[in-house]
VEXNULUM-762642 format. One record per atom (N, C-alpha, C, O): chain; atom name; x, y, z. Coordinates in pm, 1 decimal, padded with zeros to 6 digits. Last residue first. Example, Ala and Ser with C-alpha at 12.3 -4.5 7.8 and 13.67 -1.06 7.14 Angstrom:
// VEXNULUM-762642
@chain A	atom N	c1 01285.0	c2 -00225.0	c3 00708.0
@chain A	atom CA	c1 01367.0	c2 -00106.0	c3 00714.0
@chain A	atom C	c1 01290.0	c2 00003.0	c3 00787.0
@chain A	atom O	c1 01340.9	c2 00113.8	c3 00803.9
@chain A	atom N	c1 01319.0	c2 -00569.0	c3 00780.0
@chain A	atom CA	c1 01230.0	c2 -00450.0	c3 00780.0
@chain A	atom C	c1 01320.0	c2 -00330.0	c3 00780.0
@chain A	atom O	c1 01423.6	c2 -00331.9	c3 00846.5
***
This chain:
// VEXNULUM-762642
@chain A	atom N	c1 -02176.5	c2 03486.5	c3 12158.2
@chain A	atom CA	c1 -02243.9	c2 03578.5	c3 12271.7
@chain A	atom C	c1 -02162.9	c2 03692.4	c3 12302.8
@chain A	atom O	c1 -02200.1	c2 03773.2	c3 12387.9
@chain A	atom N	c1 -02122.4	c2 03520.9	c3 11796.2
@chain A	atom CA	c1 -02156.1	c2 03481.9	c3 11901.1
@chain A	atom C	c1 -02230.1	c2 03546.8	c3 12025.4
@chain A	atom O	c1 -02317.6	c2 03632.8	c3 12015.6
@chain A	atom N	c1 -01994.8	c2 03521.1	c3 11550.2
@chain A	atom CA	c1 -01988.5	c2 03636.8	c3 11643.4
@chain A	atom C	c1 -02012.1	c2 03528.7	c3 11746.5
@chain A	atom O	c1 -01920.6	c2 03452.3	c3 11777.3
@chain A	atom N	c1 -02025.2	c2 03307.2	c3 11303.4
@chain A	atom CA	c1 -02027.7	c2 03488.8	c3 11292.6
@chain A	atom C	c1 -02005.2	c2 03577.7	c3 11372.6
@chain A	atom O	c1 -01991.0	c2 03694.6	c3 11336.9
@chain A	atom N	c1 -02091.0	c2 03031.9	c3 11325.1
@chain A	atom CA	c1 -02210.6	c2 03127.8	c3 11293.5
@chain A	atom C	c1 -02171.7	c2 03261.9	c3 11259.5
@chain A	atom O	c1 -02249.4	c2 03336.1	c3 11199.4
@chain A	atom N	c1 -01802.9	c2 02984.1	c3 11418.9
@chain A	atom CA	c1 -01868.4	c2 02944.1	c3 11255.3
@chain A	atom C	c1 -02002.6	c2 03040.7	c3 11244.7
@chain A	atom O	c1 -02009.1	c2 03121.6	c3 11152.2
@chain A	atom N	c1 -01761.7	c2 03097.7	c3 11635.8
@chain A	atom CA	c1 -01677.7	c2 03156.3	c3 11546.8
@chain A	atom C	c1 -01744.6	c2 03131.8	c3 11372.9
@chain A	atom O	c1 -01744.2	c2 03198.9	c3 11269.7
@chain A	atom N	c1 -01972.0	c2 02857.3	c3 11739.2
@chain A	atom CA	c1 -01958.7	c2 03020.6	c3 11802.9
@chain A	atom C	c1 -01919.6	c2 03112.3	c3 11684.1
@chain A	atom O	c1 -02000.8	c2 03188.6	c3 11631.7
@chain A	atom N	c1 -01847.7	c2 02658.2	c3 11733.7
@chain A	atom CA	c1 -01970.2	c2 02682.1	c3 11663.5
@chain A	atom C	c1 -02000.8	c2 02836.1	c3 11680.2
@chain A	atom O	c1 -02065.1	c2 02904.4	c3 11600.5
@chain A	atom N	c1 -01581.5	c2 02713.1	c3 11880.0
@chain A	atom CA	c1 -01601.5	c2 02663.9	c3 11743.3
@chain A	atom C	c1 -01725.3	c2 02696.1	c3 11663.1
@chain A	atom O	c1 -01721.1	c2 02748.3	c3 11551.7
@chain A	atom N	c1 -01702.5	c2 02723.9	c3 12107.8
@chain A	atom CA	c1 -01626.7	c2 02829.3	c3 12090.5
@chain A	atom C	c1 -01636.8	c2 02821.9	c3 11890.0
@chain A	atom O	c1 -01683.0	c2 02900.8	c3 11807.6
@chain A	atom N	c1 -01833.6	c2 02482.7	c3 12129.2
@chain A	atom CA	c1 -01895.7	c2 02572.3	c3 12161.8
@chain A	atom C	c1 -01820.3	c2 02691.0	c3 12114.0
@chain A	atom O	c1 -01898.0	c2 02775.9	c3 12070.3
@chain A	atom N	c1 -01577.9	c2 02264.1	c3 12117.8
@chain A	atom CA	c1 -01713.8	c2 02291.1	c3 12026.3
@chain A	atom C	c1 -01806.3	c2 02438.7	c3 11984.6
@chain A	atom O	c1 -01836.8	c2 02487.0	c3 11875.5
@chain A	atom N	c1 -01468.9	c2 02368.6	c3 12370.9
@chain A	atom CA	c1 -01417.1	c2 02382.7	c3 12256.5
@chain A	atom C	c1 -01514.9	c2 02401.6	c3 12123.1
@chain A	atom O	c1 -01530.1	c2 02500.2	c3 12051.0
@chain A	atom N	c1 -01664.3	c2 02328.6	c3 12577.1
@chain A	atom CA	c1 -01612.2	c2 02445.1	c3 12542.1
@chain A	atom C	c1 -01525.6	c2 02503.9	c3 12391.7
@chain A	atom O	c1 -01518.7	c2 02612.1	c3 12333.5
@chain A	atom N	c1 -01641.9	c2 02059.1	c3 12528.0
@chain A	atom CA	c1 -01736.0	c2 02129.9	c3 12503.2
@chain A	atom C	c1 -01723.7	c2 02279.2	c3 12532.4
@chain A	atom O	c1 -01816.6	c2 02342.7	c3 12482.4
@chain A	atom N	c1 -01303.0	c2 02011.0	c3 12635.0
@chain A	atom CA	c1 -01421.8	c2 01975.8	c3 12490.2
@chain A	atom C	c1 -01530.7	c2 02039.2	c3 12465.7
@chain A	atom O	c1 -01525.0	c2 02093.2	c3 12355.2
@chain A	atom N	c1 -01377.3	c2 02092.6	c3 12893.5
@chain A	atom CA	c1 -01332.2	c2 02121.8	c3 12803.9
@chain A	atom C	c1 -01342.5	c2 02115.4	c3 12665.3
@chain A	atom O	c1 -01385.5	c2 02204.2	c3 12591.8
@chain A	atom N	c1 -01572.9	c2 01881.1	c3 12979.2
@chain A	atom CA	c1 -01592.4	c2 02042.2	c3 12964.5
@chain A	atom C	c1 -01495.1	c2 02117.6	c3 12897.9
@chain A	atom O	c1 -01536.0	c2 02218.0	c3 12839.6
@chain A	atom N	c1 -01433.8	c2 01705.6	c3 12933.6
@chain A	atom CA	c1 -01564.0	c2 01692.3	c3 12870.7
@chain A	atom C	c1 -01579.7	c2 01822.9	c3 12841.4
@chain A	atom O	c1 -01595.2	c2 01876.8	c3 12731.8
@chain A	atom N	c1 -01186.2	c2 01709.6	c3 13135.5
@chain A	atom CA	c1 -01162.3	c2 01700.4	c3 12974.8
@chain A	atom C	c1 -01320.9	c2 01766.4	c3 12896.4
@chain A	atom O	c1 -01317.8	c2 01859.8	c3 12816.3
@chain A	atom N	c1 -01338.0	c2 01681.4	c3 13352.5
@chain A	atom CA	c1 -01253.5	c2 01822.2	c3 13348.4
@chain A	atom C	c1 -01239.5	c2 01808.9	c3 13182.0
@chain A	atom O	c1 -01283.1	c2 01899.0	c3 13110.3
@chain A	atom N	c1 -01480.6	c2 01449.0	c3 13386.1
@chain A	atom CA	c1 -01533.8	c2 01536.3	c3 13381.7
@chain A	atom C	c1 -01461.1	c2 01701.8	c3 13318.4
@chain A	atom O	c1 -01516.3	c2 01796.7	c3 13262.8
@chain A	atom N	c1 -01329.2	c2 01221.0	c3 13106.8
@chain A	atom CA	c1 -01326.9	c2 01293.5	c3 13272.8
@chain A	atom C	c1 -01423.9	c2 01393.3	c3 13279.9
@chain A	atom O	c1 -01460.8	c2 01434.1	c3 13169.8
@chain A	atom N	c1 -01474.0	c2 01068.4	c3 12909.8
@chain A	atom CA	c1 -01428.8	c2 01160.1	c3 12882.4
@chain A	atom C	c1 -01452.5	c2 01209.6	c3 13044.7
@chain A	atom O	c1 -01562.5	c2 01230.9	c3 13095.7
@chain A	atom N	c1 -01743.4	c2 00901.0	c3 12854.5
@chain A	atom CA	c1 -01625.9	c2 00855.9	c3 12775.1
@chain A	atom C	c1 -01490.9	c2 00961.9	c3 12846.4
@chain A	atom O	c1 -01383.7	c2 00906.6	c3 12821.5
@chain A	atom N	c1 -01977.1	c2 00898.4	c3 13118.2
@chain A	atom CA	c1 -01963.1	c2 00954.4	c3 12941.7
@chain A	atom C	c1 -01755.9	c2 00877.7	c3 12949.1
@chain A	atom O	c1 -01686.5	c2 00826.7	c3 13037.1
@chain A	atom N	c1 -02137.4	c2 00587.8	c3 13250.0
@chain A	atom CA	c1 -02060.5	c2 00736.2	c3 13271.9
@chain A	atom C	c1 -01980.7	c2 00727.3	c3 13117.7
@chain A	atom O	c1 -01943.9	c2 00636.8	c3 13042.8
@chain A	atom N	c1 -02229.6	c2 00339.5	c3 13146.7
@chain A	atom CA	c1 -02291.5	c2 00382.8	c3 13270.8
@chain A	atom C	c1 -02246.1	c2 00596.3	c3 13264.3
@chain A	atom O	c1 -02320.5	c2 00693.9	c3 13273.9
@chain A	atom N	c1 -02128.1	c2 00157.8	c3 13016.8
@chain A	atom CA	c1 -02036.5	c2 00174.8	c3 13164.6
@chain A	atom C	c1 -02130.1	c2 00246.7	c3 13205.5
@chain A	atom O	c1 -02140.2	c2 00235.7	c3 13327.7
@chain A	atom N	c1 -02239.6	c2 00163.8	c3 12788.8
@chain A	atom CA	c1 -02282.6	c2 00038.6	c3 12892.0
@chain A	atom C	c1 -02236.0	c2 00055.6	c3 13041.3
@chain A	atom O	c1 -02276.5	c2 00001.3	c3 13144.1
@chain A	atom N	c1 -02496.6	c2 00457.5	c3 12784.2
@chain A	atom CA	c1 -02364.1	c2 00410.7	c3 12797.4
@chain A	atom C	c1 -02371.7	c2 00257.7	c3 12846.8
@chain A	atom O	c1 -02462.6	c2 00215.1	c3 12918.0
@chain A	atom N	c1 -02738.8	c2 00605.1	c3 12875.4
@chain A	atom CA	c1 -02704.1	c2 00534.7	c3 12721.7
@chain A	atom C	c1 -02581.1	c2 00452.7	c3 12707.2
@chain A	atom O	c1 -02572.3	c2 00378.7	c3 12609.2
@chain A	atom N	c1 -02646.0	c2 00743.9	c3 13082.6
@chain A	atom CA	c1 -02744.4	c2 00651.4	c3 13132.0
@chain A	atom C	c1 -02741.5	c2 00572.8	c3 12987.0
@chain A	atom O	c1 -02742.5	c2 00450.8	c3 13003.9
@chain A	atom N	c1 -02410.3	c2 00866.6	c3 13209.5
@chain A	atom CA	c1 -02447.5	c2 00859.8	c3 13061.7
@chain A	atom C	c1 -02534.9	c2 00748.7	c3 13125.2
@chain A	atom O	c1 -02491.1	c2 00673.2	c3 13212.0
@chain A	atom N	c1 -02252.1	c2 01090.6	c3 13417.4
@chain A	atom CA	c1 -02325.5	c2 01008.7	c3 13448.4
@chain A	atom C	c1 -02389.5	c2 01002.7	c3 13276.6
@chain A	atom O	c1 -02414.6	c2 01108.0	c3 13218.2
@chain A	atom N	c1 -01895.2	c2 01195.8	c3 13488.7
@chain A	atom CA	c1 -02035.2	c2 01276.7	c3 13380.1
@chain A	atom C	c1 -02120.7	c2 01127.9	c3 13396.0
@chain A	atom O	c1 -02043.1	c2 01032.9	c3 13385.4
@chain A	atom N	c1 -01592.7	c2 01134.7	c3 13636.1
@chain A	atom CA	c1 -01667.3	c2 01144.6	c3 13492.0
@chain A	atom C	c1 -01818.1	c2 01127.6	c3 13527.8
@chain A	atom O	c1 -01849.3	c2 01034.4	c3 13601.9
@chain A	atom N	c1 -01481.5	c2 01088.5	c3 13874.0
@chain A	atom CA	c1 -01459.5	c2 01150.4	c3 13783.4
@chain A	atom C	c1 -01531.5	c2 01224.1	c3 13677.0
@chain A	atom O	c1 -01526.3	c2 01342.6	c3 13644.2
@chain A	atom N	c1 -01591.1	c2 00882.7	c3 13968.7
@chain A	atom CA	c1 -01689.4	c2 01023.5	c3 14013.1
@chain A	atom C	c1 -01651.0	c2 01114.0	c3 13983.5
@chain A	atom O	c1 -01702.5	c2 01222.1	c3 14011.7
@chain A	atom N	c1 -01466.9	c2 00630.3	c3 13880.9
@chain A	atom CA	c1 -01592.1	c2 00690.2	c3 13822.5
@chain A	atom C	c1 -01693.0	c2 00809.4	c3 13816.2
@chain A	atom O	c1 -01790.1	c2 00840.9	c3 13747.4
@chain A	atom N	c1 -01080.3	c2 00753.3	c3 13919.3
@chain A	atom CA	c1 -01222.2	c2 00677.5	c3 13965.3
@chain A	atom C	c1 -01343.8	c2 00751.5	c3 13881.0
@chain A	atom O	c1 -01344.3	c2 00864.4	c3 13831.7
@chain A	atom N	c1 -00906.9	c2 00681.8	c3 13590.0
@chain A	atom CA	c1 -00935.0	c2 00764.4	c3 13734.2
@chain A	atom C	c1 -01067.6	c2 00712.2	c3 13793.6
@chain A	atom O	c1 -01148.2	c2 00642.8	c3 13731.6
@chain A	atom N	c1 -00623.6	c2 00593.8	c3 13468.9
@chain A	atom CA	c1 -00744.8	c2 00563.0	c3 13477.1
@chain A	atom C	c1 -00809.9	c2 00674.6	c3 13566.6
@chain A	atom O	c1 -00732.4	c2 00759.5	c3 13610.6
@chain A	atom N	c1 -00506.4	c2 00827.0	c3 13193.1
@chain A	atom CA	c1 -00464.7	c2 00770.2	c3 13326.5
@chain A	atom C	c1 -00628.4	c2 00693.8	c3 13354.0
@chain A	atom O	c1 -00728.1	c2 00721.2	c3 13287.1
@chain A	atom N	c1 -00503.9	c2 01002.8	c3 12915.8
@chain A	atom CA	c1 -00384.1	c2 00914.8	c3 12961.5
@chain A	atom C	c1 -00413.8	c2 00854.8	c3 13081.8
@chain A	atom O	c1 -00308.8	c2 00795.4	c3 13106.2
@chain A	atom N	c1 -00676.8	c2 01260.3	c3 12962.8
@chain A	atom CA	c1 -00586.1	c2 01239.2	c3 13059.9
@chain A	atom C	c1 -00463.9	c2 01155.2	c3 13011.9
@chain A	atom O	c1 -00348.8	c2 01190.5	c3 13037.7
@chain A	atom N	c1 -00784.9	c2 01108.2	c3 12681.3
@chain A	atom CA	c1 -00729.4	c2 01295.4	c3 12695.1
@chain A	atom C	c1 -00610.5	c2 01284.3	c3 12837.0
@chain A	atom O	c1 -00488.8	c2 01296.4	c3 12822.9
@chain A	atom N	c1 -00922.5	c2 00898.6	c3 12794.8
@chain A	atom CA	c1 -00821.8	c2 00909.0	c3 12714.0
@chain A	atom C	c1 -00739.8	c2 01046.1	c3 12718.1
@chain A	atom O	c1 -00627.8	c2 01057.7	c3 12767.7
@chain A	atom N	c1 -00963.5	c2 00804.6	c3 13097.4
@chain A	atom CA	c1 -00998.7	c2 00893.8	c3 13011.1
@chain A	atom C	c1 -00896.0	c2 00896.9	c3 12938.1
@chain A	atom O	c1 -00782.8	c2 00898.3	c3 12986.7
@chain A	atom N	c1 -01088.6	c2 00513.8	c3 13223.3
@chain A	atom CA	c1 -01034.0	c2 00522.7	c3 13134.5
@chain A	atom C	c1 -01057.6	c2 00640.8	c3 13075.9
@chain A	atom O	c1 -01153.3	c2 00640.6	c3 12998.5
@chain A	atom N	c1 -01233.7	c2 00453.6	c3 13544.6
@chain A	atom CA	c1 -01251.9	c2 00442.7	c3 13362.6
@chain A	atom C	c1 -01152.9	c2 00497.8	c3 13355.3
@chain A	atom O	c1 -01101.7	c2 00542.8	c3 13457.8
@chain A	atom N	c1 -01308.8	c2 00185.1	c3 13852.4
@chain A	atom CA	c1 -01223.2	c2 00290.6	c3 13797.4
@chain A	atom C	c1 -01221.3	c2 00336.3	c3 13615.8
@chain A	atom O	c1 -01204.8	c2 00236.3	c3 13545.9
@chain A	atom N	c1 -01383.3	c2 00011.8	c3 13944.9
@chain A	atom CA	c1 -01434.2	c2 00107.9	c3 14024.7
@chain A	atom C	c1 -01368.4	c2 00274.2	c3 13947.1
@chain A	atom O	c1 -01375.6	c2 00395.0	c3 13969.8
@chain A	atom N	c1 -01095.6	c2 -00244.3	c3 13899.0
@chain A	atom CA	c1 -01230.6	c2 -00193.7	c3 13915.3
@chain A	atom C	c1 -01245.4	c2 -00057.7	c3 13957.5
@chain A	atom O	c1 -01147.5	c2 00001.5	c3 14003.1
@chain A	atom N	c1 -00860.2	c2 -00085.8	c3 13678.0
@chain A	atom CA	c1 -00886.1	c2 -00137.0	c3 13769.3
@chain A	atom C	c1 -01015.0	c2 -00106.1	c3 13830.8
@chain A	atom O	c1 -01060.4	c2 00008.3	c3 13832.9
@chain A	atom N	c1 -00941.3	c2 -00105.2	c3 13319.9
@chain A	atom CA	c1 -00854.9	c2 -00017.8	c3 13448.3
@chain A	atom C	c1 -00923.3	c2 -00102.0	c3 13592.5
@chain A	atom O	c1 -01027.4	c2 -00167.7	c3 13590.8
@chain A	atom N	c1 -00758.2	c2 -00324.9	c3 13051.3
@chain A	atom CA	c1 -00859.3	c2 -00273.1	c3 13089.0
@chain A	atom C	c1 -00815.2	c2 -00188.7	c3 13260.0
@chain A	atom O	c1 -00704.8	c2 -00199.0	c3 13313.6
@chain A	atom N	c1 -00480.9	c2 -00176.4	c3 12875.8
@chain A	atom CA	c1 -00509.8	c2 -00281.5	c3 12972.6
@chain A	atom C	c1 -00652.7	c2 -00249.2	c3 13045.6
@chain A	atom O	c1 -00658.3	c2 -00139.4	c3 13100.9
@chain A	atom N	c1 -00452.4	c2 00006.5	c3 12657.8
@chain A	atom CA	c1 -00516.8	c2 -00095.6	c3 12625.7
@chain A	atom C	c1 -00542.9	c2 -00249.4	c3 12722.5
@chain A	atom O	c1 -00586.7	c2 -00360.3	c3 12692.1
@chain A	atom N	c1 -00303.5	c2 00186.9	c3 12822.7
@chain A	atom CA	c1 -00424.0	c2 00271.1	c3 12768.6
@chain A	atom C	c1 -00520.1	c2 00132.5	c3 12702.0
@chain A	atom O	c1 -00642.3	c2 00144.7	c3 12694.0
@chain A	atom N	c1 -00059.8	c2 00103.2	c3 12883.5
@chain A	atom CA	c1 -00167.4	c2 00048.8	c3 12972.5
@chain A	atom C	c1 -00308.5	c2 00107.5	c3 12886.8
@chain A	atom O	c1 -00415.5	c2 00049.7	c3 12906.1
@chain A	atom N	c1 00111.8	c2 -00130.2	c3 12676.6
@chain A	atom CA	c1 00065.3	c2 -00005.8	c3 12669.4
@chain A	atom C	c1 -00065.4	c2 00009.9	c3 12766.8
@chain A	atom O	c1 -00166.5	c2 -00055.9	c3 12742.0
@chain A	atom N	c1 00235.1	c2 -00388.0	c3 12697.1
@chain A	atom CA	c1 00305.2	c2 -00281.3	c3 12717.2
@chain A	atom C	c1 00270.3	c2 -00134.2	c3 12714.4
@chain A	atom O	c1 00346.6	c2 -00040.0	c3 12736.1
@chain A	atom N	c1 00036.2	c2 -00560.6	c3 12590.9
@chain A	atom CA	c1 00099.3	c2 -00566.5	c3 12693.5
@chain A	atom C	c1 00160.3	c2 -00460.6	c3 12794.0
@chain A	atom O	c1 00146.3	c2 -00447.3	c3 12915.6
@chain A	atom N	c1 00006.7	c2 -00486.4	c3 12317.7
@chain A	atom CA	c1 -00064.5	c2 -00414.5	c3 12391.2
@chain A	atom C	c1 -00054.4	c2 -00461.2	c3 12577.9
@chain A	atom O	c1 -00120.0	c2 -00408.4	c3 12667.7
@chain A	atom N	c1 00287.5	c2 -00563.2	c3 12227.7
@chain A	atom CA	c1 00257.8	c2 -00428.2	c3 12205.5
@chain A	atom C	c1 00120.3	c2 -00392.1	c3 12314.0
@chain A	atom O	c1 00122.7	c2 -00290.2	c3 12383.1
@chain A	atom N	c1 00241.6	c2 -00801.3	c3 12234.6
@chain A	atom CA	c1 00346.4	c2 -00769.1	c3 12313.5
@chain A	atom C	c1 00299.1	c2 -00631.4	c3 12336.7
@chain A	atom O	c1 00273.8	c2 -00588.3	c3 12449.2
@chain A	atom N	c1 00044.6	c2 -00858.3	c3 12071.9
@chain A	atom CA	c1 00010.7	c2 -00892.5	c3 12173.6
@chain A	atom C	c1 00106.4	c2 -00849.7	c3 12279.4
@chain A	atom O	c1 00073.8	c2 -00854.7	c3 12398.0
@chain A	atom N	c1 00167.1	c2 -00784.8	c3 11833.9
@chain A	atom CA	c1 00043.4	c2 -00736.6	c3 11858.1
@chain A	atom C	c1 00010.2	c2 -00693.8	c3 11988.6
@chain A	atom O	c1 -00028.2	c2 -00584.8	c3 12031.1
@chain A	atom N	c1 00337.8	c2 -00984.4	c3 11806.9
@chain A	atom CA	c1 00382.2	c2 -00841.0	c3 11833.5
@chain A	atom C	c1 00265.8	c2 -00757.7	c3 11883.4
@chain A	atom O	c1 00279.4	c2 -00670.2	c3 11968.9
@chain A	atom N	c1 00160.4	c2 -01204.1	c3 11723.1
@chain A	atom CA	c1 00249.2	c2 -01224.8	c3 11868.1
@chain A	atom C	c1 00284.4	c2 -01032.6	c3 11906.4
@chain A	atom O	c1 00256.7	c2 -00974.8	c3 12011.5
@chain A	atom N	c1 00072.0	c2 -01134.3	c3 11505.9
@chain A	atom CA	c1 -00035.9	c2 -01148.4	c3 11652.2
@chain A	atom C	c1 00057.1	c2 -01152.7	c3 11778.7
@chain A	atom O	c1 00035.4	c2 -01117.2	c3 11894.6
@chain A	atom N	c1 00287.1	c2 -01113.9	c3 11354.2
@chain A	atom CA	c1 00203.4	c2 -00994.9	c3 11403.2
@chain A	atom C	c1 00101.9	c2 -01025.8	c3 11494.6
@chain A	atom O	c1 00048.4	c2 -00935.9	c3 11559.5
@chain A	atom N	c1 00355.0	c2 -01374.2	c3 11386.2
@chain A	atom CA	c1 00464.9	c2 -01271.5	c3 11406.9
@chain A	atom C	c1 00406.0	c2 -01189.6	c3 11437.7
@chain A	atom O	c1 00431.8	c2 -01147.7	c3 11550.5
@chain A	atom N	c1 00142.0	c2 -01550.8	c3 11234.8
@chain A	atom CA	c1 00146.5	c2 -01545.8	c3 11422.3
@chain A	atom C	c1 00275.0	c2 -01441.7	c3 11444.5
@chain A	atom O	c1 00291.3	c2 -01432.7	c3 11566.2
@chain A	atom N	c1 -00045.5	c2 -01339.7	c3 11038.4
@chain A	atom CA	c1 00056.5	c2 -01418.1	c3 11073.5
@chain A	atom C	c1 00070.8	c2 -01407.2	c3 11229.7
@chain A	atom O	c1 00039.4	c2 -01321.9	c3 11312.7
@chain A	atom N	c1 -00429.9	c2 -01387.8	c3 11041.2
@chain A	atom CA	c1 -00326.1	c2 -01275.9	c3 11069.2
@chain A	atom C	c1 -00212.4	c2 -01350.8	c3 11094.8
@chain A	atom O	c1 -00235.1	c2 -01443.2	c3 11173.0
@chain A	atom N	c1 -00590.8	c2 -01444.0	c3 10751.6
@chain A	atom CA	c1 -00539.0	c2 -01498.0	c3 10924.6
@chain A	atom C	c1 -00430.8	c2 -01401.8	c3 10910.2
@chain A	atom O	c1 -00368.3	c2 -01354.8	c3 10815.1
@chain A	atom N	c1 -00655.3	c2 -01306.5	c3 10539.4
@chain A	atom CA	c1 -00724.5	c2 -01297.9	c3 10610.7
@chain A	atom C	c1 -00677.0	c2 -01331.0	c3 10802.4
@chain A	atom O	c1 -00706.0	c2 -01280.7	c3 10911.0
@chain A	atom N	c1 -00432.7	c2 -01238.2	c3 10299.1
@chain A	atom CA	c1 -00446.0	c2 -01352.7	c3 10378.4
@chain A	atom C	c1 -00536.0	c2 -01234.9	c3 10463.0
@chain A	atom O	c1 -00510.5	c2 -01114.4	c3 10463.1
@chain A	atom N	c1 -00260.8	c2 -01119.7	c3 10096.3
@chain A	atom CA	c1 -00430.4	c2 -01135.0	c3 10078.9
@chain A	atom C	c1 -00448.8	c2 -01221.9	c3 10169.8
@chain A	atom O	c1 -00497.2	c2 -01321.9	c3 10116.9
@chain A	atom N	c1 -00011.4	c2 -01085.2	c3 10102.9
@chain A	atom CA	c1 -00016.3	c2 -01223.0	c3 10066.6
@chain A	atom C	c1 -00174.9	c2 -01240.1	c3 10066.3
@chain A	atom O	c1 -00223.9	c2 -01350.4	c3 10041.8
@chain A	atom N	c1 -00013.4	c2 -00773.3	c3 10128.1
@chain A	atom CA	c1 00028.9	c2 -00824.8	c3 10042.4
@chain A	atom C	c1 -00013.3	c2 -00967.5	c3 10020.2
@chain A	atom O	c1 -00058.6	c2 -00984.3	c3 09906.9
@chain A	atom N	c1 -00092.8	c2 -00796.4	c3 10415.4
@chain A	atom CA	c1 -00164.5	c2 -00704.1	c3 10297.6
@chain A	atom C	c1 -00164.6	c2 -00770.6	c3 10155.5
@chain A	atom O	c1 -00259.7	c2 -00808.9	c3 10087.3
@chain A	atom N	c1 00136.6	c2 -00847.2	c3 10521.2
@chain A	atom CA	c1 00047.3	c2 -00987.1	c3 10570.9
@chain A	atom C	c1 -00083.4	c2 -00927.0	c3 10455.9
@chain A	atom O	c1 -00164.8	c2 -01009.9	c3 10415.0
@chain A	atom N	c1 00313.4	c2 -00710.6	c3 10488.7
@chain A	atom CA	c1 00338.5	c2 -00865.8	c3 10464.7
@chain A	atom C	c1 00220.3	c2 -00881.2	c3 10444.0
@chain A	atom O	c1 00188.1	c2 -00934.7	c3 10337.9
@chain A	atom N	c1 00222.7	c2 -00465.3	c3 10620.7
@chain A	atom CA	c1 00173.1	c2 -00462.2	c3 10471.3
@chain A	atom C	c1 00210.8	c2 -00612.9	c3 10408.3
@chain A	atom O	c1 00159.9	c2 -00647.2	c3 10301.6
@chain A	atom N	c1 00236.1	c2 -00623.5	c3 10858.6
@chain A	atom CA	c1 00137.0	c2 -00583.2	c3 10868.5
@chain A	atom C	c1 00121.0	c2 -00562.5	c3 10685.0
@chain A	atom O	c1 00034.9	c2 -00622.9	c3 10621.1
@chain A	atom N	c1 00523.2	c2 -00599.9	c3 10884.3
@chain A	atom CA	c1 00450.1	c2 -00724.2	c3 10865.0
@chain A	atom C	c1 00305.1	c2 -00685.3	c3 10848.7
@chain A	atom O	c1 00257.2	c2 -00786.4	c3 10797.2
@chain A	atom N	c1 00558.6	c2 -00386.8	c3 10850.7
@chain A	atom CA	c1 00625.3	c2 -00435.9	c3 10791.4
@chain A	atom C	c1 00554.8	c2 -00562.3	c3 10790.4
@chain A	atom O	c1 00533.9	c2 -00621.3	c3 10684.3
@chain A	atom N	c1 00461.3	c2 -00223.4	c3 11072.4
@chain A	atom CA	c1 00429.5	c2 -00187.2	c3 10938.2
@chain A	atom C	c1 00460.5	c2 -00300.1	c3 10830.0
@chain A	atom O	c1 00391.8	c2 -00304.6	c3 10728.0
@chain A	atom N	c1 00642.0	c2 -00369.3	c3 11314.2
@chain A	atom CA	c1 00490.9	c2 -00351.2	c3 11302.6
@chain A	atom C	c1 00426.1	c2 -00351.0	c3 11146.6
@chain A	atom O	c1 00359.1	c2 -00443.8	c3 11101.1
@chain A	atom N	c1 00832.8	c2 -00247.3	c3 11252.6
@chain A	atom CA	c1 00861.8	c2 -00376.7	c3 11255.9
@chain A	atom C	c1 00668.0	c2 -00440.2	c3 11202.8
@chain A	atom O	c1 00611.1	c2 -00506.4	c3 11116.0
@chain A	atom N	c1 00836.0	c2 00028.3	c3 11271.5
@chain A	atom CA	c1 00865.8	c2 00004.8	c3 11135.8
@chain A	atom C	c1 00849.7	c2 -00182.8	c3 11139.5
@chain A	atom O	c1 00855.4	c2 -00243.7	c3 11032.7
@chain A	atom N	c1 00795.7	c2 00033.0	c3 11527.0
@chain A	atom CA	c1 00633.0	c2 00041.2	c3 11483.0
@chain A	atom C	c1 00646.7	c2 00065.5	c3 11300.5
@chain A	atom O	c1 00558.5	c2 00096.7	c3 11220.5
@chain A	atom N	c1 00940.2	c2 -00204.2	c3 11723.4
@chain A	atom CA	c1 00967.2	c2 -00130.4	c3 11694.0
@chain A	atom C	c1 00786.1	c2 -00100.6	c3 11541.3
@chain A	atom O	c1 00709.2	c2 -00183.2	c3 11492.1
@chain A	atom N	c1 01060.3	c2 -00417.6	c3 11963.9
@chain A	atom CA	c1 00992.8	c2 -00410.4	c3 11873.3
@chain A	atom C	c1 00960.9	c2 -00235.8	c3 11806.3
@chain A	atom O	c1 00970.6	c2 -00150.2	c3 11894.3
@chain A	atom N	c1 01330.2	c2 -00593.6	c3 12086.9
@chain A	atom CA	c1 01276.8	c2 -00453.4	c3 12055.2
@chain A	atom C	c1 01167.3	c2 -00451.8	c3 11933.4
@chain A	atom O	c1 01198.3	c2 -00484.8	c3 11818.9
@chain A	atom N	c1 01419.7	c2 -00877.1	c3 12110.6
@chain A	atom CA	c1 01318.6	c2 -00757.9	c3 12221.5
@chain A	atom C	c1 01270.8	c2 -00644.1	c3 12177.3
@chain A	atom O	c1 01170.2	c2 -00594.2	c3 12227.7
@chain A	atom N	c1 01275.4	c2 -01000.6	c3 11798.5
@chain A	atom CA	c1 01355.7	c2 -00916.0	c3 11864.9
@chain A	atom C	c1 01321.5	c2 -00862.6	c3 11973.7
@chain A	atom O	c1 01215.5	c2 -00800.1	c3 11977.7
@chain A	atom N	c1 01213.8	c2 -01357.3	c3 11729.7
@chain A	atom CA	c1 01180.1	c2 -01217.6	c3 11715.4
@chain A	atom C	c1 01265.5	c2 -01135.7	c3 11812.6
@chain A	atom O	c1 01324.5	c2 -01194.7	c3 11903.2
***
């Protein structure tokens, strides 16, 4: 296989593997698979003490983010700064859908 992997290389085996109705995944695409998430930290778990906000891109510590007692981690999905954002967004959104707002 090639150092370069590439996300036409990806597609390619991926509709391969569509095509032959196979359930096991070929070892070309598990191997690429596996290169691919090697190489992407957003899929390396984060270092203790530390989550994962997607929106950021970065890990950051836990006192980052919003306390979720429903959660297994414990704290919401989403930095504190992103969340509120987001929910500002919603809020603006539901805002414009009713007609006016505050």
């Amino acid at each position: 296989m090639s150092d370069e992997l590439t996300t036409e290389t990806l597609a390619t085996l991926r509709e391969q593997a569509i095509a032959n109705r196979k359930i096991v995944v070929p070892r070309e695409l598990a191997l690429a698979l596996v290169e691919l998430a090697e190489r992407s930290p957003e899929l390396q778990p984060p270092p203790r003490g530390k989550r994962w906000c997607p929106d950021c891109g970065a890990a950051r510590p836990c006192s980052d983010f919003y306390r979720a007692r429903h959660r297994a981690s414990g704290v919401q999905g989403y930095c504190k700064q992103h969340m509120n954002e987001r929910t500002e967004r919603s809020r603006a959104w539901r805002r414009a859908a009713e007609g006016g707002g505050r």
